[in-house]
DRENDO-1510 file (C-alpha; in Angstrom, 1 decimal, always signed):
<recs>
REC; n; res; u; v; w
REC; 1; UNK; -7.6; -71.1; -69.1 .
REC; 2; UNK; -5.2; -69.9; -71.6 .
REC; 3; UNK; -8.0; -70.7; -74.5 .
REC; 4; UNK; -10.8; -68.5; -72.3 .
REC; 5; UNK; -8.4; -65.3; -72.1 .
REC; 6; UNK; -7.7; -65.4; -76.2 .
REC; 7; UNK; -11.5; -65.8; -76.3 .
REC; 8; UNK; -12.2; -63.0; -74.4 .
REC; 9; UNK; -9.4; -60.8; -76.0 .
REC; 10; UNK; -11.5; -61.9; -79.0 .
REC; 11; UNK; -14.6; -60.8; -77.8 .
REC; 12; UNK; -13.9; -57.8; -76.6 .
REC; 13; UNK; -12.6; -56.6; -80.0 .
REC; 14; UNK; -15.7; -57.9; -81.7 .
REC; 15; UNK; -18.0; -55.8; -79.1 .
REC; 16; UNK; -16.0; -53.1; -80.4 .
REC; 17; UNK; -16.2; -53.8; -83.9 .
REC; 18; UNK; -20.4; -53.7; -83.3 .
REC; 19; UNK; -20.4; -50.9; -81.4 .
REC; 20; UNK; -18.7; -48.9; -83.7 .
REC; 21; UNK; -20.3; -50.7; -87.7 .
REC; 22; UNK; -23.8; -51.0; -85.9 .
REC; 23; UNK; -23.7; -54.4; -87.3 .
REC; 24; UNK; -25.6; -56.5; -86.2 .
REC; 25; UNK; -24.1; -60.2; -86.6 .
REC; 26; UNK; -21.2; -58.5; -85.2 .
REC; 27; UNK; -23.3; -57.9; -82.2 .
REC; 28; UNK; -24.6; -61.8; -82.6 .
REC; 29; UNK; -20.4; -63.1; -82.6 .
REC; 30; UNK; -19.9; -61.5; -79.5 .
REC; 31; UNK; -22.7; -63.3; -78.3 .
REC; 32; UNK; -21.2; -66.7; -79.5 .
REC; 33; UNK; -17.9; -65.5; -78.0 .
REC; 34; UNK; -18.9; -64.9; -74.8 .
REC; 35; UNK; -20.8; -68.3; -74.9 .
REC; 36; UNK; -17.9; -70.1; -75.8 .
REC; 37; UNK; -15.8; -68.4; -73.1 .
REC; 38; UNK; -18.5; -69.6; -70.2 .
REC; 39; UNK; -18.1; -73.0; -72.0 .
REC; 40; UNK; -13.9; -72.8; -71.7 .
REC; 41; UNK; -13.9; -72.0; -68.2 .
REC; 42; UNK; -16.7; -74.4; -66.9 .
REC; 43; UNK; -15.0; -77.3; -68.6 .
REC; 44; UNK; -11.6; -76.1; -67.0 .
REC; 45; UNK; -13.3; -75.6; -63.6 .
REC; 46; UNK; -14.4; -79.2; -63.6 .
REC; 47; UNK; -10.9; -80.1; -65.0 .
REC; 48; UNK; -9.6; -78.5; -61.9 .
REC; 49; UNK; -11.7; -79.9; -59.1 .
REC; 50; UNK; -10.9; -83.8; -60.5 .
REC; 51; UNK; -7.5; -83.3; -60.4 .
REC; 52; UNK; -7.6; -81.8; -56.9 .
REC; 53; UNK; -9.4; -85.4; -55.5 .
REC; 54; UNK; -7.3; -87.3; -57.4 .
REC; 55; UNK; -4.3; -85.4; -55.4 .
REC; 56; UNK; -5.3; -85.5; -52.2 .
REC; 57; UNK; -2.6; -87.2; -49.7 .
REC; 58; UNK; -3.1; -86.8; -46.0 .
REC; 59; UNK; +0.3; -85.1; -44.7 .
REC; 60; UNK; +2.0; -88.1; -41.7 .
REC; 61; UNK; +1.7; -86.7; -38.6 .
REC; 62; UNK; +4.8; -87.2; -36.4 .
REC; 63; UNK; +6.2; -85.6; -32.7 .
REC; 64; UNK; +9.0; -84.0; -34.6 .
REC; 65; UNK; +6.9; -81.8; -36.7 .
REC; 66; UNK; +5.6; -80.1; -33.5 .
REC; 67; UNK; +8.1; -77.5; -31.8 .
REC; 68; UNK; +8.2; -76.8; -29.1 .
REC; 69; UNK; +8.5; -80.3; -27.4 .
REC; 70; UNK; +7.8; -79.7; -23.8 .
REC; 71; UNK; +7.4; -83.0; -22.6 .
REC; 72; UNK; +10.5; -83.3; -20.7 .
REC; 73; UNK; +9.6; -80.3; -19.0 .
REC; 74; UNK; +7.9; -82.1; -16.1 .
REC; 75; UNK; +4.6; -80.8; -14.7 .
REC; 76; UNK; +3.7; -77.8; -16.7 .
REC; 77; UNK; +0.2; -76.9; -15.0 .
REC; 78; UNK; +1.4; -75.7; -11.7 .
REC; 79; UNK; +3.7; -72.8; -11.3 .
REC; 80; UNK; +6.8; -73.2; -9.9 .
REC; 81; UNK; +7.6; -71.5; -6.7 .
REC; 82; UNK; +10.7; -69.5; -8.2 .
REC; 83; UNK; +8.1; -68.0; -11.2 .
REC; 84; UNK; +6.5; -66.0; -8.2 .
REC; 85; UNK; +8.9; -63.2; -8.2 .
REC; 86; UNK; +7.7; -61.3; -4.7 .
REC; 87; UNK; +6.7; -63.9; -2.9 .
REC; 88; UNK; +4.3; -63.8; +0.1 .
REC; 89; UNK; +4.8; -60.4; +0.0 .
REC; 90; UNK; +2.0; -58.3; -1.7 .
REC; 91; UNK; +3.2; -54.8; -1.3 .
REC; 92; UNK; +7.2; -55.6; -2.1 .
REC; 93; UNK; +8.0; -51.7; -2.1 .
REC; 94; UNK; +6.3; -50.7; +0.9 .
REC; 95; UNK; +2.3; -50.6; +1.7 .
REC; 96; UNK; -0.3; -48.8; -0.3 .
REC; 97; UNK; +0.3; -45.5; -0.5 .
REC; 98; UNK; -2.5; -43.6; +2.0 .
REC; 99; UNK; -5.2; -41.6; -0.4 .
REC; 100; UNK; -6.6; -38.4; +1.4 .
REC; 101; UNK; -10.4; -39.0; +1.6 .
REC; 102; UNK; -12.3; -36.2; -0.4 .
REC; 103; UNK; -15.4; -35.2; +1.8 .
REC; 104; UNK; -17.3; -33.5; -1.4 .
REC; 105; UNK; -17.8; -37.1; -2.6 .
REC; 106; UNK; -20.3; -39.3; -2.1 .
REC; 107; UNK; -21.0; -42.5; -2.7 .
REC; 108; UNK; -25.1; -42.9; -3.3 .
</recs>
């Protein structure tokens, strides 16, 4: 990748060069350079993919890479009858609270 950045660098000071002489096989070596930087980075590209399949290791999967372990917790799927913190009651602070009826509404 390093070779495609000094290519570019390279490039970009020949565009400059044309754009300012008018010249054109200035304007025909930024061509080439910018040809030659595609080629860099397609041949690192495919350098890159065949040395990620040639590294691929599947990671061992144990229990103790898991947290938390709650299999000595019992029988998680039913609540426990201490996690119901009123009880049978369902108003714990007294009944519903009485709401005076509003006789301009109506319900259509």
């Amino acid at each position: 990748m390093r070779n495609a950045v000094i290519v570019a660098a390279a490039g970009c000071v020949m565009f400059l060069v044309a754009l300012i002489s008018g010249s054109v096989w200035a304007a025909a070596g930024v061509i080439v350079l910018a040809l030659a930087g595609l080629g860099l980075v397609a041949a690192d590209l495919r350098r890159e993919q065949s040395s990620e399949e040639s590294a691929v290791v599947a990671p061992m999967l144990v229990p103790e890479n898991f947290a938390p372990d709650i299999t000595d917790a019992g029988d998680v799927t039913e609540p426990e009858p201490e996690g119901d913190e009123y009880g049978e009651e369902d108003f714990p602070f007294g009944g519903p609270l009485p709401a005076p009826a509003d006789d301009d509404t109506r319900i259509a």
